[in-house]
C-alpha atoms as one frame of an Amber mdcrd trajectory, in Angstrom:
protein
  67.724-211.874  42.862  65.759-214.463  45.235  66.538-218.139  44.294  62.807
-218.922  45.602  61.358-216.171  42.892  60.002-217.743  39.854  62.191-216.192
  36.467  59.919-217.633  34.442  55.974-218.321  34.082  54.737-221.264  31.605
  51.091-221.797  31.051  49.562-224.015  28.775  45.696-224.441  26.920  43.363
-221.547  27.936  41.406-222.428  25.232  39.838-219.055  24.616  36.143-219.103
  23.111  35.568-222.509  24.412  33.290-223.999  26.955  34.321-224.004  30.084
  37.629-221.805  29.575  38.295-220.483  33.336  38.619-217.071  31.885  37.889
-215.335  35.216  40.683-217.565  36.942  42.986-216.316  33.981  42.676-212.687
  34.224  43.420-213.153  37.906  46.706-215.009  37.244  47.383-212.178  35.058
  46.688-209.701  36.944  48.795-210.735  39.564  51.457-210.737  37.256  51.347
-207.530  36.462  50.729-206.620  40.284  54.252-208.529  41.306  52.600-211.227
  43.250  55.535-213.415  41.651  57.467-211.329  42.929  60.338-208.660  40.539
  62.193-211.688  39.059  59.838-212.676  36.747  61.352-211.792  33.632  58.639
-214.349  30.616  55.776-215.090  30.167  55.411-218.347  28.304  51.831-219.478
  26.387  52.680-223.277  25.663  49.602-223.549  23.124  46.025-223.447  22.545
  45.764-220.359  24.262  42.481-219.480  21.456  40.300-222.127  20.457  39.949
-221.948  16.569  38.156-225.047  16.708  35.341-223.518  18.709  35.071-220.230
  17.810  35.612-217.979  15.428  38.430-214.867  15.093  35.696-212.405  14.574
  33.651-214.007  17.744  36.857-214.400  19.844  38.077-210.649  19.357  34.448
-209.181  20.053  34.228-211.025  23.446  34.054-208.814  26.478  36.275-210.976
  28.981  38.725-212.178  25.802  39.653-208.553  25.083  40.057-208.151  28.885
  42.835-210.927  28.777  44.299-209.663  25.431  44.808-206.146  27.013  46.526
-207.775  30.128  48.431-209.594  28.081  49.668-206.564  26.218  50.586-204.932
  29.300  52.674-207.712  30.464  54.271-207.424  26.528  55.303-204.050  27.449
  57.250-205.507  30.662  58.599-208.620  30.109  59.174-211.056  27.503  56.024
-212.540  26.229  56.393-215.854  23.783  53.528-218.187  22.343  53.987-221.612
  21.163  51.395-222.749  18.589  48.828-225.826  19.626  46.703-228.256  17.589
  43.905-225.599  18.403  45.346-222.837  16.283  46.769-224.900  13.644  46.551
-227.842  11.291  49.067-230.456  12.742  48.224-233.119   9.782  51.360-234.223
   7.431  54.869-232.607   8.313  53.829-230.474  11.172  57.842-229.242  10.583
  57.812-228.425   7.430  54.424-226.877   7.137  54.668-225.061  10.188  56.302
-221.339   9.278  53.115-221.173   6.319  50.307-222.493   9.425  51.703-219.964
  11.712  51.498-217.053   9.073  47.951-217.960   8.392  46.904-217.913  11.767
  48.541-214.524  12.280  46.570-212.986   9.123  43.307-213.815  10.691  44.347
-211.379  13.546  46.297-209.083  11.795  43.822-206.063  11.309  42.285-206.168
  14.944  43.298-203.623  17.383  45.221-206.522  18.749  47.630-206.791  16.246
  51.031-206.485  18.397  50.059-209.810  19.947  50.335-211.521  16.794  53.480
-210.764  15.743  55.260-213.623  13.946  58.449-212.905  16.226  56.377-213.646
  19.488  55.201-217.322  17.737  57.101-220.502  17.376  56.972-223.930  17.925
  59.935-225.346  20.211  61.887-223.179  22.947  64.992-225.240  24.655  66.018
-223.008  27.911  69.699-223.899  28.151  73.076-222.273  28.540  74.223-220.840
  25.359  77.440-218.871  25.047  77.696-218.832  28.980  74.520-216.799  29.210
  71.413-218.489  30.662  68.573-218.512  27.081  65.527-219.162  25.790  66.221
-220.045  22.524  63.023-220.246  19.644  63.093-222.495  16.844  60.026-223.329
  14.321  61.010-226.746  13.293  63.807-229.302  14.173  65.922-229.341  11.928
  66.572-225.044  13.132  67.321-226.568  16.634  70.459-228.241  15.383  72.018
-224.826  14.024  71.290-221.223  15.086  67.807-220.192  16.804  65.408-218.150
  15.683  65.409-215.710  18.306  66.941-215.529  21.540  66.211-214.324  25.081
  68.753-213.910  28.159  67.306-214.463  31.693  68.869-213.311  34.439  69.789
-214.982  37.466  69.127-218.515  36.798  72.663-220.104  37.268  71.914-223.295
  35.054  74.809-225.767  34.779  76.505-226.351  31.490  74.389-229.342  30.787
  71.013-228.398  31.220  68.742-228.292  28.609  64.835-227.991  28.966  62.668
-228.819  25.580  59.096-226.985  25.782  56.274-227.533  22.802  52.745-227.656
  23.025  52.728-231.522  22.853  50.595-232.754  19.417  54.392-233.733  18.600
  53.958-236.762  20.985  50.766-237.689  19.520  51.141-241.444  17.200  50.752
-240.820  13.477  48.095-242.764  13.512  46.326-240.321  16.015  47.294-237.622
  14.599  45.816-238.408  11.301  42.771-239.409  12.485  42.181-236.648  15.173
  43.883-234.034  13.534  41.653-234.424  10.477  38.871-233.147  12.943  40.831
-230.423  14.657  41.987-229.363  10.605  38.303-229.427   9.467  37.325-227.305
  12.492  39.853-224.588  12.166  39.075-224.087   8.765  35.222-223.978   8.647
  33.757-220.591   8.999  30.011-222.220  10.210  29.920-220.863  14.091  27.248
-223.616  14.354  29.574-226.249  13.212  31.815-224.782  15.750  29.454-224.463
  18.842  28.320-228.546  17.927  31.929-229.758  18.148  32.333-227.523  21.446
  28.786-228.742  23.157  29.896-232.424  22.638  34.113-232.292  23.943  32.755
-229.814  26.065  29.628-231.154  28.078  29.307-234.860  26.899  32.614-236.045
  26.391  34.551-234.592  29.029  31.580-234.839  31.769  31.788-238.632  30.653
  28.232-238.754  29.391  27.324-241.495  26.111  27.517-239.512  22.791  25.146
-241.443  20.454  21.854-240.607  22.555  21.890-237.001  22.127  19.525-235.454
  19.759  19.965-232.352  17.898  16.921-230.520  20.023  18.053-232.020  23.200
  21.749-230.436  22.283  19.867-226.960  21.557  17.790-226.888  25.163  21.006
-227.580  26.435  22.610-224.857  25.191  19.669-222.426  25.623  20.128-223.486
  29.690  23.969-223.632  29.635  24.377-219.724  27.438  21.645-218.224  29.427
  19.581-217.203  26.530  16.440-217.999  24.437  15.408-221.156  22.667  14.492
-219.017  19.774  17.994-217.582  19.673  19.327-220.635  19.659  17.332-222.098
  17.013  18.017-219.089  15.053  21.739-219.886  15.724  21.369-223.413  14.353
  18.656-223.078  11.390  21.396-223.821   8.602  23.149-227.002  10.609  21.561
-229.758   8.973  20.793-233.043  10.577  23.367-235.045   8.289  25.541-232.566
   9.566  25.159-233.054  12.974  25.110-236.584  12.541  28.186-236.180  10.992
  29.679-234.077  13.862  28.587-237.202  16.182  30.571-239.418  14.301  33.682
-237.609  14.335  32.948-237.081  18.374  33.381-240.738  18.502  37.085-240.632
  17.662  37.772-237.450  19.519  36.649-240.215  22.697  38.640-242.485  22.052
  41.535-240.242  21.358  40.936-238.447  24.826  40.881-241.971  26.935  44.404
-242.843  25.170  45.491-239.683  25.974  46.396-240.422  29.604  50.148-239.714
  31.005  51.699-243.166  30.680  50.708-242.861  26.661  52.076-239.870  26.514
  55.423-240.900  28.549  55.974-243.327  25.692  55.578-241.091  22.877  57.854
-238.902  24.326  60.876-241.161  24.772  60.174-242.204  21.087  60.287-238.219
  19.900  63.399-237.787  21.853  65.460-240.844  20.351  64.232-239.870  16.935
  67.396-240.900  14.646  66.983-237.657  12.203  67.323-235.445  15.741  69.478
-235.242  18.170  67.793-234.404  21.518  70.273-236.692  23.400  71.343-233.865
  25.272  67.908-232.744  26.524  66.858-233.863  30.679  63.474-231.779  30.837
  60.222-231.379  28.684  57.561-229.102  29.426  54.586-229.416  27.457  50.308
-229.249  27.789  48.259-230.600  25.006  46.810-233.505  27.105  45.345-231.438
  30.007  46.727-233.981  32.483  49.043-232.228  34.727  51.885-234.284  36.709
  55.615-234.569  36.639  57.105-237.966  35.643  60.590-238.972  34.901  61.736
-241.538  32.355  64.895-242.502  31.838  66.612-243.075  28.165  70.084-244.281
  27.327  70.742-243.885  31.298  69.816-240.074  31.157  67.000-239.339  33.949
  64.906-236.650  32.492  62.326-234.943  34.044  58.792-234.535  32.189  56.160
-231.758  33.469  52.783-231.306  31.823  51.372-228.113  32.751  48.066-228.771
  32.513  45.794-226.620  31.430  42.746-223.797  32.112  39.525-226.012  31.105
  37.937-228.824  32.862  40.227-229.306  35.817  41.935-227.120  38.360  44.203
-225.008  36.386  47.671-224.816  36.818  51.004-223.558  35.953  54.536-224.006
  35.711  57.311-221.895  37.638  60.851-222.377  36.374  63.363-220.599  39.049
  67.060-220.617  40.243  69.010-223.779  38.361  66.295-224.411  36.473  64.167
-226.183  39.477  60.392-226.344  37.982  57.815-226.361  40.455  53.990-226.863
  39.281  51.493-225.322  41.311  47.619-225.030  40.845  44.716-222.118  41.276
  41.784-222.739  43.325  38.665-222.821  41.337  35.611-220.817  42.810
């Protein structure tokens, strides 16, 4: 095996069914995966969270859509080759209360919402979880799957061998989707929204929420001057279709309603300018010297969530350990992380058209 061959792929926030989800760029990246353009190391395929957008569309939408059963089918293929493993994200799950406790009955019910389509082997509940640590484990090199923290302390959930890394006895590499970082206080607040979202069945609720983080917030524009017809010419111009489809799409969203959507918009803004690296640096150190856990032992993280790709390194109790946000496949160039010989993780970025 090549030392300079990646072993193992990570990817983070596709965000399927929203706005602005390089979906073109994906199936590429895909693609090449299954042509060997990482060369015949690669032996997993990691999906650090919010690979669908629940928040923005619906299952029924998301599984008719052309280019999202392209990427489900590639997907599957690469299932059938190598080891494939999701972790959950705030996008596909309520992260309000205990996200620990709650999380084995969240995952199920995201599963049963896909369980009848005729992509069914992707959501398998032995392909989902919510932490992997890639360490040494009985001498072998593993991926080992856990869906809360207090599993991560005795045996995993599942475990995968990968060949040829050669990691030393003491390394140990955390990866989660990243709402674990998130302050309580931010994560009641903003997780009320993403809760709300993933559990209403209006698309036009949906589509409102996606127009504003979408094309106001994230292009840095002022929320409180947009008016419901404005948002609806908009979309008309941005979907490519007809103002009277479009007002047929949004003839039961009320005016309170979008009002109400506004408001809510307002705290996902200021959310997403706290969200920057250095806030996230902090939380981290505070989730890894949680007293209840011991992640003492732990000298990398790899997690998304923030979509603010970089490597870092903080340093607690004199242990260096090296942080890498992956970044994600909306809004900026997309990236992705390579994890090869030793455990060396590069991050390296696709050129958008």
């Amino acid at each position: 095996m090549s030392e300079m061959n990646p072993k193992i792929l990570v990817v983070s926030d596709i965000h399927l069914g929203s706005l602005d989800s390089e979906r073109d760029l994906f199936i590429q990246f895909l693609s090449d995966i299954i042509n060997g353009e990482f060369g015949n190391d690669l032996q997993v395929l990691i999906i650090l969270g919010d690979f669908i957008d629940l928040c923005t569309d619906t299952p029924i939408a998301i599984l008719k859509r052309e280019k999202i059963q392209e990427i489900f089918t590639l997907i599957l293929q690469i299932k059938n080759n190598m080891n494939l493993i999701f972790v959950l994200g705030n996008h596909e799950i309520p992260v309000t209360g205990d996200y620990d406790e709650k999380f084995e009955r969240r995952k199920k019910k995201f599963l049963n919402k896909f369980k009848h389509s005729n992509f069914f082997e992707l959501f398998n509940g032995e392909l989902f979880y919510q932490y992997i640590i890639l360490t040494k484990w009985n001498n072998e090199d593993m991926l080992l799957m856990y869906n809360s923290r207090d599993q991560i302390e005795n045996k995993p959930l599942k475990k995968v061998k990968v060949e040829g890394l050669d990691l030393d006895s003491d390394y140990k590499c955390l990866m989660t989707h990243g709402y674990q970082f998130d302050s309580n206080i931010y994560r009641f607040f903003v997780g009320q929204i993403w809760k709300s979202l993933i559990s209403n069945n209006k698309f036009e609720v949906k589509e409102t929420y996606d127009y504003f983080w979408n094309e106001v917030i994230k292009n840095g524009r002022k929320i409180k001057p947009i008016r419901f017809e404005e948002m609806k010419e908009e979309l008309a111009r941005l979907k490519k279709v007809s103002s009277e489809s479009i007002d047929a799409l949004f003839s039961e969203l009320s005016i309170l309603e979008f009002n109400l959507i506004k408001a809510n918009m307002r705290i996902m803004k200021k959310w997403e300018r706290a969200s920057k690296p250095d806030y996230y640096l902090d939380e981290i150190k505070e989730f890894l010297v949680d007293e209840e856990y011991d992640f003492s032992k732990v000298n990398h993280v790899i997690y998304g969530h923030s979509h603010h790709k970089g490597i870092s390194n903080i340093t607690i109790n004199t242990q260096q350990i090296e942080i890498i946000n992956d970044g994600a496949w909306q809004h900026i160039q997309p990236s992705y992380a390579e994890i090869l010989h030793k455990g060396k993780i590069n991050l390296k970025s696709l050129e958008k058209s």
